[in-house]
Structure formats: structure tokens, C-alpha cells
N, CA and C atoms as a LAMMPS dump frame, in Angstrom:
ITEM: TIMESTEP
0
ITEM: NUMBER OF ATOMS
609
ITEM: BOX BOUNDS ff ff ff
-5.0000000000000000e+02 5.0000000000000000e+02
-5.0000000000000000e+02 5.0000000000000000e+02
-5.0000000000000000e+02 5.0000000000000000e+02
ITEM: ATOMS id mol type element x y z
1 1 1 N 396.888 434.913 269.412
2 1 2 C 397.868 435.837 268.84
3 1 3 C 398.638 435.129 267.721
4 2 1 N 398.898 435.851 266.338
5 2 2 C 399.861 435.461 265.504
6 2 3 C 400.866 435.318 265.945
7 3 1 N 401.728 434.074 265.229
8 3 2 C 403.694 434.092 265.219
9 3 3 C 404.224 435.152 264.557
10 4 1 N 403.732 435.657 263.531
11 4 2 C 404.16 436.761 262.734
12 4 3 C 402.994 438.131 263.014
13 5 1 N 403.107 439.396 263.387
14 5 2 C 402.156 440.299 263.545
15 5 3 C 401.472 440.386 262.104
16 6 1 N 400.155 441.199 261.875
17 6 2 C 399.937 441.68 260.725
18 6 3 C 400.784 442.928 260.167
19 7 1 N 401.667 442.71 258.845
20 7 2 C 402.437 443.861 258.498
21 7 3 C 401.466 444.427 257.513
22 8 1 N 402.58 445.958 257.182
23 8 2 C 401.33 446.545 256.166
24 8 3 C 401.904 445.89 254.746
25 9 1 N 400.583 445.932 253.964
26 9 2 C 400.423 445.201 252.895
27 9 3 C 401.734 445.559 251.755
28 10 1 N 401.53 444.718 250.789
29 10 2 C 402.899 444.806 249.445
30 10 3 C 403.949 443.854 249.462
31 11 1 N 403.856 443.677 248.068
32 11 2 C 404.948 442.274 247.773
33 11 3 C 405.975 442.683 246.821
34 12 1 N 406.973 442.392 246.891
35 12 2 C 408.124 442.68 245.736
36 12 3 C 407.402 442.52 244.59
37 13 1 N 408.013 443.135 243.551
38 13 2 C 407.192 442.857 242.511
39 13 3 C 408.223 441.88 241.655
40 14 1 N 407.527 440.843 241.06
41 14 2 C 408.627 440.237 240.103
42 14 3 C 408.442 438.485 240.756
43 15 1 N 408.206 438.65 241.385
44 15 2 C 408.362 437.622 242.432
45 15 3 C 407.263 436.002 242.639
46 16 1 N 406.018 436.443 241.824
47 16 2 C 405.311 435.701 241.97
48 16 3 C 404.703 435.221 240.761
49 17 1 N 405.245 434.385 240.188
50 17 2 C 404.92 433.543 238.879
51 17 3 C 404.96 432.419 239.198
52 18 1 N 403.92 431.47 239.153
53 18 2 C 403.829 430.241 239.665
54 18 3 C 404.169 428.892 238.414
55 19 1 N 405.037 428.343 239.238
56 19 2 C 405.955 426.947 238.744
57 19 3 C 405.536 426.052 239.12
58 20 1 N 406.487 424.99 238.886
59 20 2 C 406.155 423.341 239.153
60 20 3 C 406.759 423.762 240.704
61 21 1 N 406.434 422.067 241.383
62 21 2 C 406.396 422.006 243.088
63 21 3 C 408.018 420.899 242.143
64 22 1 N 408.478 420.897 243.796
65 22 2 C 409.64 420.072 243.986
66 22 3 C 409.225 419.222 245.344
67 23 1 N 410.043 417.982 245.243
68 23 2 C 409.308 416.767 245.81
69 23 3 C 410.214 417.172 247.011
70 24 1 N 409.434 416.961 248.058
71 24 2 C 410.968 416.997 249.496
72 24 3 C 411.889 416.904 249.904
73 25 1 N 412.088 415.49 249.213
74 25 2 C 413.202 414.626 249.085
75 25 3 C 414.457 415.48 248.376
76 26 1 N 414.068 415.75 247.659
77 26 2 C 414.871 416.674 246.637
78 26 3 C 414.663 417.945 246.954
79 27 1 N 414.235 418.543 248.167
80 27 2 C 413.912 420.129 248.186
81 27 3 C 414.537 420.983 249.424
82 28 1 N 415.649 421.33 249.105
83 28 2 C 416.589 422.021 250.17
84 28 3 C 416.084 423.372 250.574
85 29 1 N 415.095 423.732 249.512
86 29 2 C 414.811 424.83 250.416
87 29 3 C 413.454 424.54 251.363
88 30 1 N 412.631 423.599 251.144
89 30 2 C 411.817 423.1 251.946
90 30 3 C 412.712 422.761 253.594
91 31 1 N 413.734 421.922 253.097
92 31 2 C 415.205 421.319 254.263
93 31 3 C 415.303 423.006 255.108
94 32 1 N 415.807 424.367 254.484
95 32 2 C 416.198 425.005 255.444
96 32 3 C 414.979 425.483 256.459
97 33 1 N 413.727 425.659 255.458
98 33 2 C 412.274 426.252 256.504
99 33 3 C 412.342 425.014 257.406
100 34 1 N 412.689 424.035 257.668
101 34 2 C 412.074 422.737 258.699
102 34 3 C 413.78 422.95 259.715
103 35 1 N 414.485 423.379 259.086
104 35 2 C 415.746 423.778 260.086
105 35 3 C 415.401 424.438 260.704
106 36 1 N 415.072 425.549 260.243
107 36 2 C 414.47 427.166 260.735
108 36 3 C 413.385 426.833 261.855
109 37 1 N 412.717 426.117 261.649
110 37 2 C 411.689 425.654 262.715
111 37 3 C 412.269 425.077 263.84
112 38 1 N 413.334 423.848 263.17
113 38 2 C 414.087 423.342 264.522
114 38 3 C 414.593 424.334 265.456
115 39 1 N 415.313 424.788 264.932
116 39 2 C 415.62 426.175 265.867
117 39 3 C 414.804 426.957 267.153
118 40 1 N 413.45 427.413 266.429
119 40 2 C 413.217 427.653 267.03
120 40 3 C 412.138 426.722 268.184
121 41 1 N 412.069 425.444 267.383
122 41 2 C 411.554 424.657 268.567
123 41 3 C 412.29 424.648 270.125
124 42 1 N 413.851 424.577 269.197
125 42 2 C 414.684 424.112 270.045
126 42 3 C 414.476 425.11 271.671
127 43 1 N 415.189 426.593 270.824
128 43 2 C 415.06 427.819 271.862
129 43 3 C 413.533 428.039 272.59
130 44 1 N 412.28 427.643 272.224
131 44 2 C 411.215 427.405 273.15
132 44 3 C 411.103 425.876 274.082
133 45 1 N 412.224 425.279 274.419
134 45 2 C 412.373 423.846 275.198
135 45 3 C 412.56 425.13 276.239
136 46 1 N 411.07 424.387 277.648
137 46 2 C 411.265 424.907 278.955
138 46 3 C 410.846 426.187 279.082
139 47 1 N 410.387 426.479 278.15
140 47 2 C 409.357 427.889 278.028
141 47 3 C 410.077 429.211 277.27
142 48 1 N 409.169 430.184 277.169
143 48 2 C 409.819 430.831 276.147
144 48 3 C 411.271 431.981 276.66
145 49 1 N 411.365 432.322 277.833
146 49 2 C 412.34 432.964 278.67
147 49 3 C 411.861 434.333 277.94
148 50 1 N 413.199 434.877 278.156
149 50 2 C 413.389 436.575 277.548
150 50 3 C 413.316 436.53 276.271
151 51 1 N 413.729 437.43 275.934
152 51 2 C 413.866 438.239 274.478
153 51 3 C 415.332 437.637 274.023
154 52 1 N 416.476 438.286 275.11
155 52 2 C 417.987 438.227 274.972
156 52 3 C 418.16 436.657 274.745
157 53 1 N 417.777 436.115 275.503
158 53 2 C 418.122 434.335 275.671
159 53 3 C 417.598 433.721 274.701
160 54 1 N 416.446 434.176 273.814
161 54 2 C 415.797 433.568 272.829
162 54 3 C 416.345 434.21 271.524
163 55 1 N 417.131 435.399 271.3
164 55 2 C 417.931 435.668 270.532
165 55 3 C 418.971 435.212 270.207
166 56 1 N 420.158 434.793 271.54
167 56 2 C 421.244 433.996 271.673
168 56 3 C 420.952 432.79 270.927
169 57 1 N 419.82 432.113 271.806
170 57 2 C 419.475 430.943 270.727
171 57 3 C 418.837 430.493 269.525
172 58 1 N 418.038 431.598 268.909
173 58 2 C 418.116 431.234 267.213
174 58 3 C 418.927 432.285 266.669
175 59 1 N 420.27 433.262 267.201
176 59 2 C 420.785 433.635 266.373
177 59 3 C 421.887 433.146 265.485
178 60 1 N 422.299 432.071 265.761
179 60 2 C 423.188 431.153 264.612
180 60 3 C 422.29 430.677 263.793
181 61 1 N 420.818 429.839 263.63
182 61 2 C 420.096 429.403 263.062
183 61 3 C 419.727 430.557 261.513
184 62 1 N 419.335 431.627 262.407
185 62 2 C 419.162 432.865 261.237
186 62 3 C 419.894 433.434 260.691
187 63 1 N 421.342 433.056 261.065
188 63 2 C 421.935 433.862 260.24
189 63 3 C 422.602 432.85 259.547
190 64 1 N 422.749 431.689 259.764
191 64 2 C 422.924 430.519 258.509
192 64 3 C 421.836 430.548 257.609
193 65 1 N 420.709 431.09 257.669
194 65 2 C 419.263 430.489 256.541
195 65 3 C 419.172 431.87 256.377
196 66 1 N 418.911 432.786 256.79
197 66 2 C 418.476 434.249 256.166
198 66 3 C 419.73 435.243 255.229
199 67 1 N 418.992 435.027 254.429
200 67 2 C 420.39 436.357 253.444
201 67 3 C 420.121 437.676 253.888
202 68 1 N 420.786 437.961 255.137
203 68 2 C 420.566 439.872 255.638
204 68 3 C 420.997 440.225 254.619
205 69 1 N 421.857 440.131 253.906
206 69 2 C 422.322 441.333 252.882
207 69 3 C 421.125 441.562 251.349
208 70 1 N 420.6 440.596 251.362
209 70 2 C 419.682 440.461 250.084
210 70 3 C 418.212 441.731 250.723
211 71 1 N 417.804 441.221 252.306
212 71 2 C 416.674 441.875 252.691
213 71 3 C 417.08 443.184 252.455
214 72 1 N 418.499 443.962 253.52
215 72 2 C 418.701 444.73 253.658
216 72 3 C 418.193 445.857 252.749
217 73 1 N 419.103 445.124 251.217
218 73 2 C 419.535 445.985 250.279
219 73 3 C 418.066 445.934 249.723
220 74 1 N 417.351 445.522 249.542
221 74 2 C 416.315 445.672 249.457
222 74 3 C 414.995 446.609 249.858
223 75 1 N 415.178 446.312 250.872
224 75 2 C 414.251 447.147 252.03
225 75 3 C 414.483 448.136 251.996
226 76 1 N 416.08 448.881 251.882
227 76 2 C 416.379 450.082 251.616
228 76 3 C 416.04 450.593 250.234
229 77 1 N 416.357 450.252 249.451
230 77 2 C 416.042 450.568 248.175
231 77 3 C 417.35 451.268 247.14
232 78 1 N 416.887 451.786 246.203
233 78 2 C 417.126 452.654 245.635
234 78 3 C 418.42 453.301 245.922
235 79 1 N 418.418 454.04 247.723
236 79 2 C 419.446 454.418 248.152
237 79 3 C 420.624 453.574 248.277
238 80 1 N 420.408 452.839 248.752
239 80 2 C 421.486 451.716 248.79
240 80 3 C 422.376 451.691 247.881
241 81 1 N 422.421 451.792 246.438
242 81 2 C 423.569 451.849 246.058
243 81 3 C 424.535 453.788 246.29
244 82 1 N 423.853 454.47 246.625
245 82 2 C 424.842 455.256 246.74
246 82 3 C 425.493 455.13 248.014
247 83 1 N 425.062 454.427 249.229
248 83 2 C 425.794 454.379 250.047
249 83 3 C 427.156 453.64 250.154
250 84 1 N 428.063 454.057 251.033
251 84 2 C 429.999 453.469 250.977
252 84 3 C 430.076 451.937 251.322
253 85 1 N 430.877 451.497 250.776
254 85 2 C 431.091 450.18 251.273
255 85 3 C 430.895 449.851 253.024
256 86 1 N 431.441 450.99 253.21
257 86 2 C 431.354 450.688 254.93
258 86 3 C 430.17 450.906 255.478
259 87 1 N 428.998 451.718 255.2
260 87 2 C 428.16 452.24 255.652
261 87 3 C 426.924 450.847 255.227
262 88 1 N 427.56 450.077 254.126
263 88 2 C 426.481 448.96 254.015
264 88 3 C 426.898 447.673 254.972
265 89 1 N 427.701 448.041 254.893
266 89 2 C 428.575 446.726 255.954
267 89 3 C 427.846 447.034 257.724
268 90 1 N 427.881 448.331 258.096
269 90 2 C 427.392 448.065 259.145
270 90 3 C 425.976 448.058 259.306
271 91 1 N 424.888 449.162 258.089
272 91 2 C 423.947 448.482 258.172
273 91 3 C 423.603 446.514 257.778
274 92 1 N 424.461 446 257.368
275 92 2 C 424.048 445.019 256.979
276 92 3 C 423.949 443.691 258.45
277 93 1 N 425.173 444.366 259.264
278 93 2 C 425.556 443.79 260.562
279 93 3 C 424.389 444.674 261.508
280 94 1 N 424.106 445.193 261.835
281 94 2 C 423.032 445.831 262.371
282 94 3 C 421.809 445.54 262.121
283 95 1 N 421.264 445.673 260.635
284 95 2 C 420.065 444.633 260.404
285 95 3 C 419.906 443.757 260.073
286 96 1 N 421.094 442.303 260.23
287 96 2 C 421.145 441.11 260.708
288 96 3 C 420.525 441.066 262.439
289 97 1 N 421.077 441.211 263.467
290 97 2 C 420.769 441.86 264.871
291 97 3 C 419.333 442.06 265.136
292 98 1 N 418.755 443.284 264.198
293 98 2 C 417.278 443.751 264.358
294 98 3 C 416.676 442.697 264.058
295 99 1 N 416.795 441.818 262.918
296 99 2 C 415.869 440.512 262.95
297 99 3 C 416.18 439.487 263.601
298 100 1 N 417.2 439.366 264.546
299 100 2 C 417.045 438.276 265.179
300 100 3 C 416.377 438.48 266.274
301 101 1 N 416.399 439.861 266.664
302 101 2 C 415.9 440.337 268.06
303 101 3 C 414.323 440.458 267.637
304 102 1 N 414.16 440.874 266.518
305 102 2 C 412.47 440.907 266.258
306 102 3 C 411.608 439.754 266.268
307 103 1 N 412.615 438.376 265.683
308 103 2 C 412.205 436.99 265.847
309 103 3 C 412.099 436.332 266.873
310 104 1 N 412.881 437.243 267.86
311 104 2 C 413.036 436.406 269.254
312 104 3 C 411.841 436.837 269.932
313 105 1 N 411.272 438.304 269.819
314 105 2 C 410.375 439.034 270.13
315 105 3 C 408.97 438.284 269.742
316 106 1 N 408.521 438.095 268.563
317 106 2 C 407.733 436.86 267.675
318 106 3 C 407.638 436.093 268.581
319 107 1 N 408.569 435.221 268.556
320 107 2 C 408.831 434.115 269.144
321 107 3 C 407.874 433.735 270.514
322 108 1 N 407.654 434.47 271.355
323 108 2 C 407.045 434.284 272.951
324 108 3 C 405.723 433.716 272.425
325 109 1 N 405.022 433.981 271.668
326 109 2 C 403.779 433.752 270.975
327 109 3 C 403.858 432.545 270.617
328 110 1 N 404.264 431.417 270.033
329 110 2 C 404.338 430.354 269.756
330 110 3 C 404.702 429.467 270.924
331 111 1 N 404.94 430.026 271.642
332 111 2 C 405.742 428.916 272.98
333 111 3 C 404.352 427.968 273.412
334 112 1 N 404.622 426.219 273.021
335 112 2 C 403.773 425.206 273.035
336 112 3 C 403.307 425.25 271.924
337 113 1 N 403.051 425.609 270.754
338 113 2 C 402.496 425.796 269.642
339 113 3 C 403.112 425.003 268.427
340 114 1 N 402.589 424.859 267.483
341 114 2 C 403.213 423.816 266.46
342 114 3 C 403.805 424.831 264.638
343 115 1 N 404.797 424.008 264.356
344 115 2 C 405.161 424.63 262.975
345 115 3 C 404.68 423.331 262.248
346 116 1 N 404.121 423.472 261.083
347 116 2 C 404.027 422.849 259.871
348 116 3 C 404.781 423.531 258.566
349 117 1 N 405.448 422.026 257.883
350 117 2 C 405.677 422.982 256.985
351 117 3 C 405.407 422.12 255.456
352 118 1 N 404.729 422.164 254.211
353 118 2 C 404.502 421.956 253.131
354 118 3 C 405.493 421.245 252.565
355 119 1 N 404.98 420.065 252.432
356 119 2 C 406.71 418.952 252.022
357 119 3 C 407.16 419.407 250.516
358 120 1 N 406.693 420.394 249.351
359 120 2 C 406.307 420.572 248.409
360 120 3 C 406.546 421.929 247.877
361 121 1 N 407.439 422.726 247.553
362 121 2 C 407.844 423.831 247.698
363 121 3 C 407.831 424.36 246.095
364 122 1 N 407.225 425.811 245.311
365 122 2 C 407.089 425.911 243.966
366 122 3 C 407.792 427.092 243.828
367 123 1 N 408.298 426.936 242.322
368 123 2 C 409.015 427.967 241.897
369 123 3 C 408.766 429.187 241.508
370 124 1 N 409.142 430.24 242.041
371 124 2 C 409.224 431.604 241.749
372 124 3 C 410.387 432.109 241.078
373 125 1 N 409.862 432.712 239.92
374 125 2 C 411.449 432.466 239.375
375 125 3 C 412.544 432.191 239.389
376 126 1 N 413.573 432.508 240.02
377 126 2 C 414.956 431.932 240.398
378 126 3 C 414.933 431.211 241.534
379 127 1 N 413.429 431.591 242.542
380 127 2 C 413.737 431.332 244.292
381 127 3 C 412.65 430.122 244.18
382 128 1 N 412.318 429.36 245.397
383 128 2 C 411.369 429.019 245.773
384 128 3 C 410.328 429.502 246.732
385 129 1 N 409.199 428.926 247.12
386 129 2 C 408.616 429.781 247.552
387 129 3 C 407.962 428.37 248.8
388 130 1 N 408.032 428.38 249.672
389 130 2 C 407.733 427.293 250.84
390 130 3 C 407.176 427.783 251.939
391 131 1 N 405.655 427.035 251.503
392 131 2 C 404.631 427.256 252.502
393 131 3 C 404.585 426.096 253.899
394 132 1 N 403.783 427.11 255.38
395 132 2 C 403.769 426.688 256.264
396 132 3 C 402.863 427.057 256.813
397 133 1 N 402.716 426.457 258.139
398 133 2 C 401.379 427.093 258.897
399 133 3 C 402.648 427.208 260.289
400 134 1 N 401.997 428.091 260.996
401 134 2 C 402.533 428.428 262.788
402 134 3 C 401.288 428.483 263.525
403 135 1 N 401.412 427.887 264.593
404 135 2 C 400.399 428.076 265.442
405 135 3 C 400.303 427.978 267.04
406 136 1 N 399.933 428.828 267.689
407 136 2 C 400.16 428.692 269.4
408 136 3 C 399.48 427.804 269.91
409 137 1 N 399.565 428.262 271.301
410 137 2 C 399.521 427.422 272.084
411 137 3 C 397.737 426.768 272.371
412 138 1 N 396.799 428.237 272.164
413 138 2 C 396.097 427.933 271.75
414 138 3 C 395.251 427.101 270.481
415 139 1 N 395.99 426.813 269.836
416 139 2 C 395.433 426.862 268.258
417 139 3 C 395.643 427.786 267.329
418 140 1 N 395.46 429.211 267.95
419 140 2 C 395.93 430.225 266.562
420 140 3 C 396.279 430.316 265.252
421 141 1 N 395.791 430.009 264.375
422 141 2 C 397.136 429.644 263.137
423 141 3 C 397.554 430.979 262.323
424 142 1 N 398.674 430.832 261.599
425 142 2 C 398.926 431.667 260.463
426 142 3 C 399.51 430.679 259.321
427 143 1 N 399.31 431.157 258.264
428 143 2 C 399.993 430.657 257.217
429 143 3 C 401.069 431.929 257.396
430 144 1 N 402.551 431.695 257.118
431 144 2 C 403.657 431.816 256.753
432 144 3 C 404.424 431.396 255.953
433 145 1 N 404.478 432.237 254.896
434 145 2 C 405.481 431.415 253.708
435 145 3 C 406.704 432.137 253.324
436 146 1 N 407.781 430.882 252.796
437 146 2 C 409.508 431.585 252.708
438 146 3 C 409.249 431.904 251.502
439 147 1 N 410.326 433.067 251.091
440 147 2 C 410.953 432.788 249.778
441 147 3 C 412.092 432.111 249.877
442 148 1 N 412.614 431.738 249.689
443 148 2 C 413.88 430.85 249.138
444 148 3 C 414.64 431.063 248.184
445 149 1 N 416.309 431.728 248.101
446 149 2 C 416.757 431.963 247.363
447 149 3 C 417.593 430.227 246.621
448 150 1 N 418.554 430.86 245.67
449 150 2 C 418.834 429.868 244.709
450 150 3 C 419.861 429.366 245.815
451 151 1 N 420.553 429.962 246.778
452 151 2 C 421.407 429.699 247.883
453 151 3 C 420.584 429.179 249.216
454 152 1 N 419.27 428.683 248.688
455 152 2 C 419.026 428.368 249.753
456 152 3 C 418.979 429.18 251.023
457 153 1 N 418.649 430.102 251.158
458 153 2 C 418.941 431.006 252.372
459 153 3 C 417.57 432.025 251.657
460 154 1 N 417.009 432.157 253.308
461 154 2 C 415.565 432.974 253.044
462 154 3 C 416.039 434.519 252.289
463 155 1 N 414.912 434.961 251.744
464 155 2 C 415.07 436.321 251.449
465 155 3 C 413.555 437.163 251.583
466 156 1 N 412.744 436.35 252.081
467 156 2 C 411.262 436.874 252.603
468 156 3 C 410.901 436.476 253.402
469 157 1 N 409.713 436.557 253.377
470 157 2 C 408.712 436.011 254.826
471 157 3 C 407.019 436.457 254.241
472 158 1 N 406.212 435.94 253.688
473 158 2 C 404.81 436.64 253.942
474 158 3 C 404.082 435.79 254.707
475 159 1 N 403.431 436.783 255.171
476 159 2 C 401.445 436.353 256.234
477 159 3 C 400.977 435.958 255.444
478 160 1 N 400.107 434.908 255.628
479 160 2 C 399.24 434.805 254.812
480 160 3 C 398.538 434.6 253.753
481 161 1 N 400.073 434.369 252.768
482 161 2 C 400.143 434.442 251.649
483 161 3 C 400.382 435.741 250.531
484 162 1 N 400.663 436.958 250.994
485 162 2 C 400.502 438.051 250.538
486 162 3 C 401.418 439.029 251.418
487 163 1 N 401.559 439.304 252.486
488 163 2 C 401.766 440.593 253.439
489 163 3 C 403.225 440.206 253.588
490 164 1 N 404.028 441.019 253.233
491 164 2 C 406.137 440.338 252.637
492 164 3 C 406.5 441.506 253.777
493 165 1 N 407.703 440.774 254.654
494 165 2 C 408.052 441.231 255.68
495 165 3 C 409.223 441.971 255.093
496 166 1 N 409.424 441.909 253.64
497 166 2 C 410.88 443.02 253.013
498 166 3 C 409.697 444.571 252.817
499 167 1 N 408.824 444.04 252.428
500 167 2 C 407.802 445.552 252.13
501 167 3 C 407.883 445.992 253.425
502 168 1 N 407.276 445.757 254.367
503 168 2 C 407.222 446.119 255.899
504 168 3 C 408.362 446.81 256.4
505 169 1 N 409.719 445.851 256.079
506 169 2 C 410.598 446.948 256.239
507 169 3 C 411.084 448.275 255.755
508 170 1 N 410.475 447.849 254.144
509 170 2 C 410.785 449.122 253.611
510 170 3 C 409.992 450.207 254.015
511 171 1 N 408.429 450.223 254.551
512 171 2 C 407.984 450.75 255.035
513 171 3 C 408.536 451.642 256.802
514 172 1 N 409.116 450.915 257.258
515 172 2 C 409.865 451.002 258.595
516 172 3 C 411.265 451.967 258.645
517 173 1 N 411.671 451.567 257.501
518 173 2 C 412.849 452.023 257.347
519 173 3 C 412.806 453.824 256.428
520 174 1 N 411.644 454.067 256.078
521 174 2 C 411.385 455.652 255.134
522 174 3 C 412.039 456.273 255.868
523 175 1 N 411.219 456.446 256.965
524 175 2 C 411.318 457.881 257.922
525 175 3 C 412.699 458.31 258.223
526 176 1 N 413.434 456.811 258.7
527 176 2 C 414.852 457.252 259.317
528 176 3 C 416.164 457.686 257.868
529 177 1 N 415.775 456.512 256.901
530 177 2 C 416.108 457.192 255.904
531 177 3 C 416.169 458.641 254.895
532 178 1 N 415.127 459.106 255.742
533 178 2 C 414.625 460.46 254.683
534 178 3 C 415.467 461.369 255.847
535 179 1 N 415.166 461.366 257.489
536 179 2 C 415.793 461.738 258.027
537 179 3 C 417.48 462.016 257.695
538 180 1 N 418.243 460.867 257.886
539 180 2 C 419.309 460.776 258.287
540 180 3 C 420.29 460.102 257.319
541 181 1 N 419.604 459.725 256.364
542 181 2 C 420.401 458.816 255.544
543 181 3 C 421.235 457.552 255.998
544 182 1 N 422.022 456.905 255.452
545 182 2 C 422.074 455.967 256.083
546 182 3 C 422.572 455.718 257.625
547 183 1 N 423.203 456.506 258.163
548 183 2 C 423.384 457.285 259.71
549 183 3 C 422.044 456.792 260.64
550 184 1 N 421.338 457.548 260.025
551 184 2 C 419.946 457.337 260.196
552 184 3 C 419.315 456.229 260.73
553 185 1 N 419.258 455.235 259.468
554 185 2 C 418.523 454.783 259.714
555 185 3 C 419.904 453.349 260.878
556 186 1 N 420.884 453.197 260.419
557 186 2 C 421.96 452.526 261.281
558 186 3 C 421.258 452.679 262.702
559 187 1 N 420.989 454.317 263.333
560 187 2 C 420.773 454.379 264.143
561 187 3 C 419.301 453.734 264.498
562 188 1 N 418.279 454.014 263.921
563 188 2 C 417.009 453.433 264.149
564 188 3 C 417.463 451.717 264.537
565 189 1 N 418.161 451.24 263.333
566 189 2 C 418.322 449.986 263.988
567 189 3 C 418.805 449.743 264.87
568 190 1 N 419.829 450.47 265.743
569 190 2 C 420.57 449.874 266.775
570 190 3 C 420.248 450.459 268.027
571 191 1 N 418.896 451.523 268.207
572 191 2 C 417.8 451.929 269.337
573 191 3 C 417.282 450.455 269.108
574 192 1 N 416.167 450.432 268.028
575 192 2 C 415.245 449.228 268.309
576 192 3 C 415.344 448.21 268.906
577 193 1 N 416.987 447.608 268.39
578 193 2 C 417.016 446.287 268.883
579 193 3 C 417.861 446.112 270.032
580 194 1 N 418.215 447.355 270.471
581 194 2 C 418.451 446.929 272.261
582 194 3 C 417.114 447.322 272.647
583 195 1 N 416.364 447.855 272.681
584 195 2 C 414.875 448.113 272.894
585 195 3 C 414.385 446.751 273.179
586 196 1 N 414.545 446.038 272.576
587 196 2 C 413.719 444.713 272.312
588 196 3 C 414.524 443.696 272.999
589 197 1 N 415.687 443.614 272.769
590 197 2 C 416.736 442.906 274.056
591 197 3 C 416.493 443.272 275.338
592 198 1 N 415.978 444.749 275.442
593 198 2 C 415.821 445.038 277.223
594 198 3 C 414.832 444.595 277.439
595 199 1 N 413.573 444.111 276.961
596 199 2 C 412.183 443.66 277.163
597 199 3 C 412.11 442.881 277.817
598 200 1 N 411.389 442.969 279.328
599 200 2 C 410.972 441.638 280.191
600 200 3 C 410.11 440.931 279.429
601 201 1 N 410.682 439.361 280.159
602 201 2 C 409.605 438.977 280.105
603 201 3 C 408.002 439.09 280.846
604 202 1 N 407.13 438.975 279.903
605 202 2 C 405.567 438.874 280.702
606 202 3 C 405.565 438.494 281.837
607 203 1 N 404.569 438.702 282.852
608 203 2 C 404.849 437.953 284.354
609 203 3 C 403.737 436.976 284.081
């Protein structure tokens, strides 16, 4: 089984113009993907537990390295700027939440499994872009690669090299949007991710 599922396909556009590499030593955004890993090494010490307990524990990790507000506004699109200050504020706190609970969810899949990550990270226009491999317990692998904003703090995720976990959301996020507007989709997020907090673990 993958660390990351297969999402459906599409990449931001704009995003992929290939630059010079930056040496490690010198590469902080290489530094936060090998944090990001610590993390979750850390929260799989002693097996992978629940959902809830594995959320608790990489949710400080993700929300120091991931820019929710960059995905968010993103993923939503378009709409997003007509929505109120307040109405982005709680989607933004809400789908902070959904990805930690979706990562924690991820997460059971890797338990014994190894992260690599590319000492060598290249530029995408303003961001970087820092490749890795994940792999279980079996062997499994995926390539997984960050984007990396200029703050250092993720603002993607692709499979594979290609398959961007902001497209995926935007894909995820239509229905409740077209529905409900931002109401809507607030709500989609905050079913899902107690959904995914109530999840036993496997026996």
C-alpha cells in the first residue's frame, strides 16, 4: 500500500519550471521535509495506534511546516475571494484539522517503513520543490515530492512526481461548494474529519 493514496490527476499551473538544485547544507526547505518526516517517525514509535493519537501527534509538526491558508485558498479557488473574512478564517481552521486527520489516516500505512529524502532540492519559481521516496513496511515505495514555499512551509504534496494533493482537493471540495457555498463546504470539512478521528484502528 502507498503512504500517499493515488489522487486524481492535475498540477497547479505555473509551478513547474525547472532551476538550479540547492546544496543541503544550505537548504531549509529540504531541513523542513526531513522535520516533517521526524514527526512522523516520531508518532509511529510503538506502532501506529489510532487515527486520534496519531493526529495529536503530528499535529504541531503540520501546522508549523504546512501553509493551510495558501492550500486552502487555493483549492477553493476563484470563490474564495468573495467569501467574509470570517468565513475564511474558519474554513482555514477547519481545513488545517482535515489534513492533519487525513495524514494521520495515511499514516497507518507506513508504520515500520522508511522516509528518504533528496539532500538537493530545485527551484520552482519562487518555491522549491523537494523530492522523496516513502515506503512501508513491506518495501512499497512512492515517490513524494514538497513544494516549498519562500517561507519555508509546504504548499503541496505530489505522487509521483505529477498527481498535486491541492488539485485533489480542489476536486473534493466542487460538490460541497456548488452546493452550499462556503457553509458548505465548512461543513463537508468538519463531517469528514471527525469521520476519520472516529476510525478504529485495524484489528
Amino acid at each position: 500500500m502507498r503512504l500517499i493514496p493515488v489522487l486524481r490527476a492535475g498540477l497547479v499551473a505555473g509551478l513547474l519550471c525547472v532551476g538550479m538544485t540547492a546544496r543541503a547544507a544550505d537548504d531549509p526547505a529540504v531541513g523542513a521535509v526531513r522535520t516533517l518526516y521526524a514527526g512522523f517517525e516520531s508518532a509511529l514509535k510503538g506502532g501506529p495506534g489510532d487515527v486520534r493519537t496519531r493526529a495529536a501527534a503530528i499535529g504541531p509538526t503540520l501546522t508549523d511546516l504546512v501553509d493551510f491558508p495558501a492550500m486552502v485558498r487555493v483549492a477553493v479557488g476563484p470563490r474564495w475571494a468573495g467569501f467574509t473574512p470570517e468565513q475564511q478564517g474558519a474554513l482555514t481552521e477547519a481545513f488545517g484539522r482535515y489534513f492533519i486527520a487525513t495524514y494521520a489516516t495515511r499514516l497507518a500505512q507506513a508504520a515500520g517503513g522508511t522516509f528518504t529524502v533528496k539532500p538537493e532540492s530545485e527551484a520552482r519559481g519562487p518555491n522549491r520543490l523537494v523530492q522523496s521516496e516513502a515506503a512501508n513496511a513491506d518495501g512499497d515505495s512512492s515517490q513524494v515530492d514538497y513544494l516549498v514555499g519562500p517561507g519555508n512551509r509546504i504548499q503541496d504534496v505530489y505522487l509521483n512526481g505529477n498527481v498535486s494533493e491541492v488539485a485533489a482537493l480542489r476536486g473534493s471540495f466542487a460538490d460541497p461548494l456548488k452546493a452550499g457555498g462556503a457553509d458548505g463546504l465548512l461543513e463537508f470539512l468538519r463531517e469528514r474529519t471527525t469521520g476519520m478521528l472516529a476510525a478504529k484502528p485495524a484489528p
